[in-house]
DRENZA-48063 format. One record per residue (C-alpha): x, y, z; residue number from 1; residue in one letter. Coordinates in steps of 0.05 Angstrom, whole numbers. Layout:
! DRENZA-48063
c1 | c2 | c3 | nr | rest
X | Y | Z | NUM | A
...
This chain:
! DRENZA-48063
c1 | c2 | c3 | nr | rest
-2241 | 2970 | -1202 | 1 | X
-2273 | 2910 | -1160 | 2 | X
-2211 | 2881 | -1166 | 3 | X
-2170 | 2928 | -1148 | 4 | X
-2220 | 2946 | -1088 | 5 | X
-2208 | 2871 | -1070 | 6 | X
-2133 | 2870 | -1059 | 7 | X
-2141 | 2933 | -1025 | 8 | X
-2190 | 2900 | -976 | 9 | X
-2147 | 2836 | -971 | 10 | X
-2112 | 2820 | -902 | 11 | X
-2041 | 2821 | -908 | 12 | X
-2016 | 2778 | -863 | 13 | X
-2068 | 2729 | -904 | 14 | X
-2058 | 2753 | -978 | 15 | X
-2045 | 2705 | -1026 | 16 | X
-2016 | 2744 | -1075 | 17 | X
-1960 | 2752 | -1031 | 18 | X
-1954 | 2670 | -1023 | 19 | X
-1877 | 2670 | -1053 | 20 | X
-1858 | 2705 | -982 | 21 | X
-1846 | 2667 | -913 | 22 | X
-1906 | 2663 | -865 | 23 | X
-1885 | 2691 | -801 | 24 | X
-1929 | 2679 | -736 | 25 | X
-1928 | 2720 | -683 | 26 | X
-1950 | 2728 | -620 | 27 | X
-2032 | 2754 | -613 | 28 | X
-2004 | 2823 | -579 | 29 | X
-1942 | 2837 | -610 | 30 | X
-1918 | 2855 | -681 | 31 | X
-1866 | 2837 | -728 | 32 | X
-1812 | 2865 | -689 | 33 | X
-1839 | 2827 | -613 | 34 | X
-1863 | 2895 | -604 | 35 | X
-1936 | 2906 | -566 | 36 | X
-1997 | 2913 | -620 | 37 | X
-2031 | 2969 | -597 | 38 | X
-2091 | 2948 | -644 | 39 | X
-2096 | 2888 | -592 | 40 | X
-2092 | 2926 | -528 | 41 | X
-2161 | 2959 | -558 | 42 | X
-2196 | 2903 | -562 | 43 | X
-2176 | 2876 | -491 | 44 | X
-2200 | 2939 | -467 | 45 | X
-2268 | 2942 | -498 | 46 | X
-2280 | 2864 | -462 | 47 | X
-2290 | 2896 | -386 | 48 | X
-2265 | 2941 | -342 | 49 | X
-2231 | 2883 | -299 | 50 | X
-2184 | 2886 | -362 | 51 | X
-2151 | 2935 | -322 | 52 | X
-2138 | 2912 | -262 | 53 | X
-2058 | 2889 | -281 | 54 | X
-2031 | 2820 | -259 | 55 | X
-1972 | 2836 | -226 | 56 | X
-1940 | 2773 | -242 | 57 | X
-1936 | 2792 | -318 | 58 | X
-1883 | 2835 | -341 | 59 | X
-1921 | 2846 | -409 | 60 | X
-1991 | 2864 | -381 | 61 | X
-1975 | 2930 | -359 | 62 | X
-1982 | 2952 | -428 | 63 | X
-2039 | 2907 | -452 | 64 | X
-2075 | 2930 | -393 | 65 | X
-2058 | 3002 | -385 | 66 | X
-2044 | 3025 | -462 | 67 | X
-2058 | 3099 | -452 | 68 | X
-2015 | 3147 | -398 | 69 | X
-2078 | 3177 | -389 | 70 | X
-2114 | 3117 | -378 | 71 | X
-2150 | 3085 | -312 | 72 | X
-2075 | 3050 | -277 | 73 | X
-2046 | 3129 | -277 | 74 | X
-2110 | 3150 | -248 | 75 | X
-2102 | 3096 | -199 | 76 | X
-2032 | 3117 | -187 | 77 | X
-1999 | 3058 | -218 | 78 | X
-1963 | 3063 | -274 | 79 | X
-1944 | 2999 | -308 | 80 | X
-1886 | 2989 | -359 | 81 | X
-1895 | 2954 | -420 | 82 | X
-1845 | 2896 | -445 | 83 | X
-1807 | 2937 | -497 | 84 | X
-1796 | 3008 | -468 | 85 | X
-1847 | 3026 | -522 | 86 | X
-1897 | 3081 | -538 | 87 | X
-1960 | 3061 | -498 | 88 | X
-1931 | 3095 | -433 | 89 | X
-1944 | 3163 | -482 | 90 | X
-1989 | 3147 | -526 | 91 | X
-2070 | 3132 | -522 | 92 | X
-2105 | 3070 | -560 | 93 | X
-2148 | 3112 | -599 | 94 | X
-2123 | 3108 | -673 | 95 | X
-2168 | 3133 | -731 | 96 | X
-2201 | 3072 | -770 | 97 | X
-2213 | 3064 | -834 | 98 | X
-2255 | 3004 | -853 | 99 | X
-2231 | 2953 | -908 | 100 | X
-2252 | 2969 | -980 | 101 | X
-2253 | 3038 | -968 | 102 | X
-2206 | 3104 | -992 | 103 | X
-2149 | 3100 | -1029 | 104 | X
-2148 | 3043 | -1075 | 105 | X
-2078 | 3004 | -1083 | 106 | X
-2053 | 3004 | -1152 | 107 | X
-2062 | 2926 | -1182 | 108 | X
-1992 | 2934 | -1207 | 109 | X
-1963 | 2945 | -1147 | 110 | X
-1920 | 2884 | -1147 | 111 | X
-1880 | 2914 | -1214 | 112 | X
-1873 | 2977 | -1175 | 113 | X
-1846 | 2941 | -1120 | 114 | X
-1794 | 2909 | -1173 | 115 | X
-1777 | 2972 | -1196 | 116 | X
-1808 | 3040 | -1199 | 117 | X
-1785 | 3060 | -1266 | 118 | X
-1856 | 3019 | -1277 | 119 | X
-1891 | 3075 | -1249 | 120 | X
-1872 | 3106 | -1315 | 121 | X
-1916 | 3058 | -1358 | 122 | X
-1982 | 3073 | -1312 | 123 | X
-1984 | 3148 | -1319 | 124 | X
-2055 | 3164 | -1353 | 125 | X
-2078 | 3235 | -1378 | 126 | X
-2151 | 3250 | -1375 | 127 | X
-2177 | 3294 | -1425 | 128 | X
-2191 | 3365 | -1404 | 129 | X
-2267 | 3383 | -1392 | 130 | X
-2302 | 3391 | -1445 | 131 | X
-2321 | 3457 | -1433 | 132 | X
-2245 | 3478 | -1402 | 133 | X
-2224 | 3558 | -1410 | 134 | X
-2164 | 3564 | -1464 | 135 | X
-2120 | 3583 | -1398 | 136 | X
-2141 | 3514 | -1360 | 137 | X
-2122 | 3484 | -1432 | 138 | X
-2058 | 3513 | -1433 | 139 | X
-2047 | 3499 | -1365 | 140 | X
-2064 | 3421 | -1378 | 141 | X
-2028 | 3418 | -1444 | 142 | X
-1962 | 3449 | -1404 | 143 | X
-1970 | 3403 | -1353 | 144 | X
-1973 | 3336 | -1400 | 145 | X
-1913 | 3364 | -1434 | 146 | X
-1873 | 3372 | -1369 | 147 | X
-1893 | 3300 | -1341 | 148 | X
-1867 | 3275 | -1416 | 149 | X
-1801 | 3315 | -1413 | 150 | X
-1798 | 3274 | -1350 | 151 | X
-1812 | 3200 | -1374 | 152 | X
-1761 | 3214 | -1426 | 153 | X
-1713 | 3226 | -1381 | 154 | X
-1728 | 3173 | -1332 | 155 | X
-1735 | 3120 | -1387 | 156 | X
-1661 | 3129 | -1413 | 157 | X
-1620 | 3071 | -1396 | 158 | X
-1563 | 3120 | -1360 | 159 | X
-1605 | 3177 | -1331 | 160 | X
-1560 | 3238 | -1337 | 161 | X
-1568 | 3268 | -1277 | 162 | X
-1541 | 3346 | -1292 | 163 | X
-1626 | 3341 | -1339 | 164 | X
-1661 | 3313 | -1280 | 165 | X
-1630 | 3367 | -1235 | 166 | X
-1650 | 3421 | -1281 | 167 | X
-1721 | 3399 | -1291 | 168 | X
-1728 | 3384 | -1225 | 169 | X
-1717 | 3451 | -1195 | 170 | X
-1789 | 3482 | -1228 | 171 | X
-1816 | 3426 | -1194 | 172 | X
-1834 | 3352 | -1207 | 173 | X
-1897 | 3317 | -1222 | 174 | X
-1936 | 3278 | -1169 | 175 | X
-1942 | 3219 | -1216 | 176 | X
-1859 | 3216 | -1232 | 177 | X
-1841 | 3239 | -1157 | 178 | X
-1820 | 3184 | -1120 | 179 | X
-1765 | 3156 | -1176 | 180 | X
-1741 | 3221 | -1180 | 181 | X
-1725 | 3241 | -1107 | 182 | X
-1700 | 3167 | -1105 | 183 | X
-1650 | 3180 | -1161 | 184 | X
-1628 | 3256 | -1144 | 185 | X
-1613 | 3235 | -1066 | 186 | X
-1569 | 3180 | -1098 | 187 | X
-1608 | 3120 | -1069 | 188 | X
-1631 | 3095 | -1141 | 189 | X
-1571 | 3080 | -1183 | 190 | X
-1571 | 3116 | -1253 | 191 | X
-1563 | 3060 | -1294 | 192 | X
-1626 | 3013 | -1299 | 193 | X
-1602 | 2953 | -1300 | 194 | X
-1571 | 2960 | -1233 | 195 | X
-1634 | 2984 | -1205 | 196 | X
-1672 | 2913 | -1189 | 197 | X
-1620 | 2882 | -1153 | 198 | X
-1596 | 2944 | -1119 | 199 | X
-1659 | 2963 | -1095 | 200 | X
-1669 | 2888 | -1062 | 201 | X
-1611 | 2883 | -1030 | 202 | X
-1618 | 2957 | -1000 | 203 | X
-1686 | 2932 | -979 | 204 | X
-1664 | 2869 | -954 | 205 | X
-1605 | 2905 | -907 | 206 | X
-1648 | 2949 | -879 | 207 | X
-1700 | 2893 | -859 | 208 | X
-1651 | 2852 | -826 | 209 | X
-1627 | 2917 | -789 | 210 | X
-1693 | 2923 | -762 | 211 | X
-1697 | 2857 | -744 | 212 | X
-1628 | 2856 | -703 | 213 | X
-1638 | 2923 | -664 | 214 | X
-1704 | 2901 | -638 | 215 | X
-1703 | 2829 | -639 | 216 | X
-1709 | 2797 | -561 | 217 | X
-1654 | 2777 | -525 | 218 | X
-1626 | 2712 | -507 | 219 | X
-1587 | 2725 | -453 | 220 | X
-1616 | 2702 | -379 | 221 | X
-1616 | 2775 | -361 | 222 | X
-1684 | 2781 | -417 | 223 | X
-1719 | 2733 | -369 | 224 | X
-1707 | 2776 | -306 | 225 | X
-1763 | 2821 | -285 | 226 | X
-1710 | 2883 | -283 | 227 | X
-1717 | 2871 | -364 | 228 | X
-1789 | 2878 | -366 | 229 | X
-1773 | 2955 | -386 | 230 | X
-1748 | 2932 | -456 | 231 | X
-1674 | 2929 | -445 | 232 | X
-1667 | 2847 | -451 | 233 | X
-1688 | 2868 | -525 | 234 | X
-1625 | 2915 | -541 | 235 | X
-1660 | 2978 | -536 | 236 | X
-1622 | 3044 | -518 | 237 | X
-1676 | 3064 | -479 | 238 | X
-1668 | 3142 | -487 | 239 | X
-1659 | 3134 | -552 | 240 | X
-1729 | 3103 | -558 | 241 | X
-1765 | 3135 | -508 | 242 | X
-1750 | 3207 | -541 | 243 | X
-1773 | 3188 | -614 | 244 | X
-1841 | 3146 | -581 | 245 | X
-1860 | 3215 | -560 | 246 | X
-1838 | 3257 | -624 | 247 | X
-1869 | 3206 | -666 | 248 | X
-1946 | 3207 | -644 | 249 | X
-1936 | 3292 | -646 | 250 | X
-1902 | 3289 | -725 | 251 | X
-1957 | 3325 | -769 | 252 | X
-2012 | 3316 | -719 | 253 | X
-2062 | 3356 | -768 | 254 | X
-2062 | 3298 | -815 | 255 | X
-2091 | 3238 | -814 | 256 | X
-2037 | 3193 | -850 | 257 | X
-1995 | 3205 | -787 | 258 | X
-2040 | 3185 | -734 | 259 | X
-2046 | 3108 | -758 | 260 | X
-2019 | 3062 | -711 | 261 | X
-1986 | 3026 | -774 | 262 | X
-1953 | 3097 | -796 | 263 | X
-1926 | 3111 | -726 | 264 | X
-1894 | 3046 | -722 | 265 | X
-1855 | 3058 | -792 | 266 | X
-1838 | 3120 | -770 | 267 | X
-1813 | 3095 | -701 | 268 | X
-1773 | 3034 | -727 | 269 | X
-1734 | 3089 | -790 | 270 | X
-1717 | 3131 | -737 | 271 | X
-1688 | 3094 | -682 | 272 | X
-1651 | 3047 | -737 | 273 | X
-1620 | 3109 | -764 | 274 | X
-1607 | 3138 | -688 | 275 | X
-1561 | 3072 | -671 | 276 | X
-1528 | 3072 | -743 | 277 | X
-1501 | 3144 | -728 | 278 | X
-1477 | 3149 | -654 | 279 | X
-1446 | 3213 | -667 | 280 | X
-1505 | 3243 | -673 | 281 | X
-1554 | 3193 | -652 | 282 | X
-1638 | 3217 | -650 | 283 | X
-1644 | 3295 | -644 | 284 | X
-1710 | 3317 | -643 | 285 | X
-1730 | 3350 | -708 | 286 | X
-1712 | 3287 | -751 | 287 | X
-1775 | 3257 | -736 | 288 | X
-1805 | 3319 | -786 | 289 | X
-1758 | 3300 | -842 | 290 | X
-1770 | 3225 | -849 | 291 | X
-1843 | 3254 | -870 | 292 | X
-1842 | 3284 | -931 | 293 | X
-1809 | 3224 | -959 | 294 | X
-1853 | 3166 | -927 | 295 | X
-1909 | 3207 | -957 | 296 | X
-1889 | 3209 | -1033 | 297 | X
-1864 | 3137 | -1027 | 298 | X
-1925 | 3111 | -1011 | 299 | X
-1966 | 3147 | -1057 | 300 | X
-1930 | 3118 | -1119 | 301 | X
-1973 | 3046 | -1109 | 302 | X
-2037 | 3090 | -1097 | 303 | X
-2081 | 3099 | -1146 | 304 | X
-2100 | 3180 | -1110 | 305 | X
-2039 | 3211 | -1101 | 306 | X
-2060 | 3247 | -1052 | 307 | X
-2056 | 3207 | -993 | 308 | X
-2067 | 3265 | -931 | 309 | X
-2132 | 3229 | -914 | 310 | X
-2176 | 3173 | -914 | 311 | X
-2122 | 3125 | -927 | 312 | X
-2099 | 3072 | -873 | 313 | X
-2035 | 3044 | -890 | 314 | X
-2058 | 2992 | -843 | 315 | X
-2095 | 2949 | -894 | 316 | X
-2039 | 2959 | -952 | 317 | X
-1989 | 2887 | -965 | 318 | X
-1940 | 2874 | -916 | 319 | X
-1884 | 2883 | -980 | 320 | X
-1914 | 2947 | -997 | 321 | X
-1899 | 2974 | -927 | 322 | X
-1829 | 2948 | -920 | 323 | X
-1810 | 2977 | -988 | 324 | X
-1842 | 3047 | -967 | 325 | X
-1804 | 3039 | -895 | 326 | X
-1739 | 3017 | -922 | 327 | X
-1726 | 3065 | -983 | 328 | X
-1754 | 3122 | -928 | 329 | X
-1696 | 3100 | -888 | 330 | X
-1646 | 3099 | -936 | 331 | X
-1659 | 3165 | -976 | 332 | X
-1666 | 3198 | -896 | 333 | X
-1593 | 3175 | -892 | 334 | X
-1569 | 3205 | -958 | 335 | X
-1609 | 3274 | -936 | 336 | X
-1574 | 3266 | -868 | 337 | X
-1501 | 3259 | -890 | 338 | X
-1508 | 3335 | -918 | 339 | X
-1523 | 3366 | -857 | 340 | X
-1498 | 3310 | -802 | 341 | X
-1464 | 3378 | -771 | 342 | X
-1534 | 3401 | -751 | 343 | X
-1543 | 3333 | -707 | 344 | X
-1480 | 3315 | -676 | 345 | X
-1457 | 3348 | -606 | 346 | X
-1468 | 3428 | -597 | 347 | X
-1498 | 3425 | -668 | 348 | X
-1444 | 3460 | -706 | 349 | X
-1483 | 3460 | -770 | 350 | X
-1544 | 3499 | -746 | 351 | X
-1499 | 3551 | -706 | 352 | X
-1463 | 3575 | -783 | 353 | X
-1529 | 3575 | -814 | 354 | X
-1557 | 3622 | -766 | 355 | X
-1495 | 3668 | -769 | 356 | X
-1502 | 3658 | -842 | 357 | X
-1578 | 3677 | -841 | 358 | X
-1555 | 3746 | -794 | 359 | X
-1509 | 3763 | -843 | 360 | X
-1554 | 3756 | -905 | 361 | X
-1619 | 3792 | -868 | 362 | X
-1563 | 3848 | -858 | 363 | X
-1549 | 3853 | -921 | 364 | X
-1623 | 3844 | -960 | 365 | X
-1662 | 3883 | -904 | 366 | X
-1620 | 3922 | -855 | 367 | X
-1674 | 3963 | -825 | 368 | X
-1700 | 3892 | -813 | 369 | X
-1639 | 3874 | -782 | 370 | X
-1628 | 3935 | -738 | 371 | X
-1694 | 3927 | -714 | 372 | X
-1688 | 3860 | -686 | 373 | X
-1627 | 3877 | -654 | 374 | X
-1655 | 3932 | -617 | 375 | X
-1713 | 3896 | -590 | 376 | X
-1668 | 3841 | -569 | 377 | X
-1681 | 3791 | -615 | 378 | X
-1635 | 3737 | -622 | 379 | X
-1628 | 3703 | -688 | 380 | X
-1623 | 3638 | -657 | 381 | X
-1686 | 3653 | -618 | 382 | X
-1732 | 3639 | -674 | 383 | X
-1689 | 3608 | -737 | 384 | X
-1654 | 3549 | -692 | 385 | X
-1717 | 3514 | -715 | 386 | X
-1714 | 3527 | -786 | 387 | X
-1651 | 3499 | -788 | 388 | X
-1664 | 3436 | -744 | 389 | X
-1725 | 3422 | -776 | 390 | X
-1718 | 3458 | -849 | 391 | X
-1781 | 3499 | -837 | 392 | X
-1830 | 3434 | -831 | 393 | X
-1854 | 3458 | -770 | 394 | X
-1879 | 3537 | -813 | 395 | X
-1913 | 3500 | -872 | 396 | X
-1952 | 3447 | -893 | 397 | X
-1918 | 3378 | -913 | 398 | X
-1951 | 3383 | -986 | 399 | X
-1916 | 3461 | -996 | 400 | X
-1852 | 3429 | -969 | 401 | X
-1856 | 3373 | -1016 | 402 | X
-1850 | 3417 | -1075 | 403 | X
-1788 | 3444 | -1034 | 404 | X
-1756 | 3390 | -1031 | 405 | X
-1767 | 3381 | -1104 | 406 | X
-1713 | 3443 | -1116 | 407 | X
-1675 | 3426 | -1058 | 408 | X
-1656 | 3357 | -1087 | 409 | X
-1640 | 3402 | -1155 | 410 | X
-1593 | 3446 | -1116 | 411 | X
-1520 | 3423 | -1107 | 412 | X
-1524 | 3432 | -1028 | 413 | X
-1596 | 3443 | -1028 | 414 | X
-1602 | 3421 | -951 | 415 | X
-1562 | 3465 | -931 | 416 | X
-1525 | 3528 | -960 | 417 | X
-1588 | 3538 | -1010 | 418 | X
-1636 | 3530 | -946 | 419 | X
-1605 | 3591 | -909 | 420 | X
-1629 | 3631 | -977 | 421 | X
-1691 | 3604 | -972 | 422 | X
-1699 | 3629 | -892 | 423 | X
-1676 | 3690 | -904 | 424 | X
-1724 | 3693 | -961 | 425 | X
-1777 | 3677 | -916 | 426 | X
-1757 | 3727 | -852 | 427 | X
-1755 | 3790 | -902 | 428 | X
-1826 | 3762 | -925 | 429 | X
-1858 | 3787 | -866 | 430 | X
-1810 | 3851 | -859 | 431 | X
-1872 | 3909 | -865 | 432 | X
-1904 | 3868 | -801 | 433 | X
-1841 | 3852 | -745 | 434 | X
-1811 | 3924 | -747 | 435 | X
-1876 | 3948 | -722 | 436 | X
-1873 | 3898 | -664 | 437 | X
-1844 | 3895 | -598 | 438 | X
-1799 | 3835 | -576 | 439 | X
-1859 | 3792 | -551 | 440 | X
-1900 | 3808 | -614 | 441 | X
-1843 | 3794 | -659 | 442 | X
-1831 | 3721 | -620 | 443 | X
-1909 | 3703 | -617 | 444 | X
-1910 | 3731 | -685 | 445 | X
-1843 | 3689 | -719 | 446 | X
-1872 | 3621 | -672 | 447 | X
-1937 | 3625 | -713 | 448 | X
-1933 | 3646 | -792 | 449 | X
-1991 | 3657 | -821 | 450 | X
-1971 | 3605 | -878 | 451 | X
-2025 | 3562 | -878 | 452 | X
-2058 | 3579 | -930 | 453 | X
-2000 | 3582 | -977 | 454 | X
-2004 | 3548 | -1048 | 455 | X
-1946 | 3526 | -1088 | 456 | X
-1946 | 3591 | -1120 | 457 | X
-1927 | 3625 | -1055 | 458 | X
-1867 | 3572 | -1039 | 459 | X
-1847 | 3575 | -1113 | 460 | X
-1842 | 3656 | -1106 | 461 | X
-1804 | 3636 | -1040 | 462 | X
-1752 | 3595 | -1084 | 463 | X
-1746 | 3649 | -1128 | 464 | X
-1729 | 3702 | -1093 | 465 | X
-1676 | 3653 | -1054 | 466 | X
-1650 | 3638 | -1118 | 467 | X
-1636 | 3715 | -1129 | 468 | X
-1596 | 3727 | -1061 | 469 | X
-1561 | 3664 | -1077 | 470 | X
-1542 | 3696 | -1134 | 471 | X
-1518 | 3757 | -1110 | 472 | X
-1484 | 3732 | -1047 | 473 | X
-1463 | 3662 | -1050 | 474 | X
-1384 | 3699 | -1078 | 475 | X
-1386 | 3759 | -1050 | 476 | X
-1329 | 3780 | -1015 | 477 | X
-1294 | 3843 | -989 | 478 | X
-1341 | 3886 | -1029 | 479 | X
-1408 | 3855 | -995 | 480 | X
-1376 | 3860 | -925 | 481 | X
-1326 | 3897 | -884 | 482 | X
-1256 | 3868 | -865 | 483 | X
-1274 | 3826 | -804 | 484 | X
-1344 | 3802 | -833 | 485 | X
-1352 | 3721 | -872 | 486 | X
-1392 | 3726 | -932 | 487 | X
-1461 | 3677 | -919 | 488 | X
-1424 | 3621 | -960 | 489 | X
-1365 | 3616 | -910 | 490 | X
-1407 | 3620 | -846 | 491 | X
-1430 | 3550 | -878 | 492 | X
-1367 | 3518 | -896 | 493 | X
């Protein structure tokens, strides 16, 4: 455990174990990337006020010196910009800390993880039950061992047939085997294992150098002219960035994961990579919500607690575990993305059938629903645009979505024809309460579920009882509908 405590504790940029990879040096206030380290603006600020007072002649100070858009140069009525267009004009310094040696411990065998995460496979320990268990929380252990086994066995397989994953997935999937299987079911991991290593390091390795190229600095005369002092002798689309540094620092504010600087920056760099690779769509707010999920079980597979929420700062984790996190986060956002593209791209086609889709289907399951919201004026767009742009992250909690996800990924179009199910699912839920309500009790009422308290029992009854309108609607036709009305399924083609 000291051990493990130790390499946990260890300074990245410094670790030894991680001697076989090139030593970088960068600048004292910038990252990686060239872009400001907001860790560094703290510690200019805690010198002395006159740390604030901005030399005018420096392009960069602006943001050492005035981090915070609530800080003392707005007061002042200055407003300095930083050298990279970059979050601190939105953002304050004050990250959570966490100090070195303590929360989540790194798994030692992180590197074979890293290699491939079939490995995670060989780690999985079961403690014995409690002595003095019930014979229910017995039988609730014993089922679970067995489920995690059916897993392995399926994992393990040279080929693994996808059609088994699918159909184990879709009760659900065990923390521990999580991460490989998400990887595998959005088509990221290849099936076959021994295409895994290299495929996974050359997926890694193109993503890194994308990084690298969209925010590396410019060469060109114009990046020494003060007019490029706003970021735009590095490349930036400046829109583009500006948009997701201020969805990024307000992504799952209630956790604590999310509000390390080292988080944000992942978060910031997937997101504006994946904005530039897909100008048809480019950032939309609402993406910044899915990359979550998926940075989150990522980087609790080389954790020895799965359960990462809190008192974890990804900070003090190996540079190489960070980029692998960051770049297979990247990669299966993509895959999730190319199934409902239509929902980003101009006038957001997507979203627009799945809400006539989700009118058609409340119609049908709950029609004094239905009627009820029509004559208060309720627009179905109104409240379910967001559970479409953001599939519903924003009305639960990311570990109730997680186990989502898990049957989403087991569905064929689980993103999006299955989701529509799953909303209108959800809106009956809560038919008893909205058709006593008036329009503005309805809209306070559908802004603000009372869902935070739900357990995975509650999302798996959710999933259920999507599963049975799927059933029963997903090829109906003339009899389900009259002449001029689309069954659900073709309001989603």
């Amino acid at each position: 455990m000291t051990q493990a405590v130790d390499e946990w504790s260890r300074d990245p940029a410094l670790d030894a174990e991680d001697e076989d990879e090139d030593e970088i040096i960068y600048d004292d206030d910038e990252d990686e990337f060239g872009l400001p380290r907001i860790a560094g603006t703290r510690r200019k600020q805690s010198k002395s006020m006159d740390s604030f007072q901005v030399n005018s002649g420096n392009p960069g100070g602006g943001f050492g010196n005035n981090a915070s858009g609530l800080g003392f140069g707005l007061a002042a009525g200055t407003r300095h910009r930083a050298d990279s267009s970059d979050i601190a004009e939105e953002r304050g310094p004050l990250y959570p800390t966490t100090r070195k040696g303590e929360g989540k411990i790194l798994r030692p065998q992180y590197k074979d993880i890293l290699k491939d995460p079939a490995n995670t496979l060989n780690l999985i320990n079961h403690a014995p039950p409690p002595t003095n268990a019930s014979a229910k929380e017995t039988e609730i252990y014993t089922s679970r061992i067995s489920r995690i086994n059916k897993f392995k066995r399926i994992l393990q397989r040279s080929t693994v047939p996808l059609s088994e994953l699918r159909d184990l997935a879709w009760s659900g999937v065990p923390d521990e085997v999580r991460a490989i299987t998400w990887q595998l079911l959005l088509g990221y991991l290849p099936t076959n294992s021994e295409r895994r290593i290299a495929t996974l390091e050359r997926k890694r390795k193109e993503y890194l150098d994308g990084v690298r190229q969209a925010f590396e600095r410019s060469n060109s005369p114009v990046a020494a002219s003060p007019g490029a002092a706003s970021g735009r002798g590095r490349g930036l689309d400046e829109a583009i960035w500006h948009q997701i540094s201020i969805d990024v620092p307000r992504t799952s504010p209630h956790i604590k994961l999310y509000g390390y600087e080292t988080t944000q920056r992942s978060l910031e760099r997937i997101l504006y990579v994946w904005a530039i690779r897909h100008p048809a769509s480019g950032y939309v707010q609402g993406i910044n919500d899915l990359v979550t999920p998926l940075w989150q079980v990522f980087l609790g597979s080389y954790i020895t607690d799965l359960d990462i929420e809190e008192g974890m700062d990804p900070g003090q984790l190996p540079r190489s575990v960070l980029d692998a996190v960051e770049a297979d986060s990247f990669w299966c956002l993509t895959k999730l993305l190319d199934g409902i593209q239509d929902n980003y791209i101009y006038a957001q086609p997507g979203i627009h059938r799945q809400v006539r889709a989700l009118r058609d289907l409340t119609m049908r399951i709950d029609y004094t629903l239905a009627k009820h919201l029509e004559k208060e004026g309720v627009e179905f767009m109104q409240f379910s645009f967001r559970w479409m742009n953001c599939l519903l992250m924003r009305e639960m909690t990311v570990k109730n979505m997680i186990r989502m996800w898990d049957t989403y990924m087991a569905e064929e179009q689980g993103f999006s024809r299955f989701h529509v199910y799953v909303c209108a699912a959800f809106l009956v839920k809560w038919s008893d309460q909205l058709v006593k309500m008036d329009f503005q009790e309805i809209m306070m009422f559908l802004q603000a579920l009372p869902t935070k308290d739900w357990t995975e029992k509650d999302i798996e009854l959710l999933l259920s009882e999507a599963f049975i309108w799927q059933s029963l609607f997903q090829d109906s036709r003339a009899h389900l509908r009259s002449g001029h009305e689309q069954s659900p399924d073709e309001g989603m083609q």
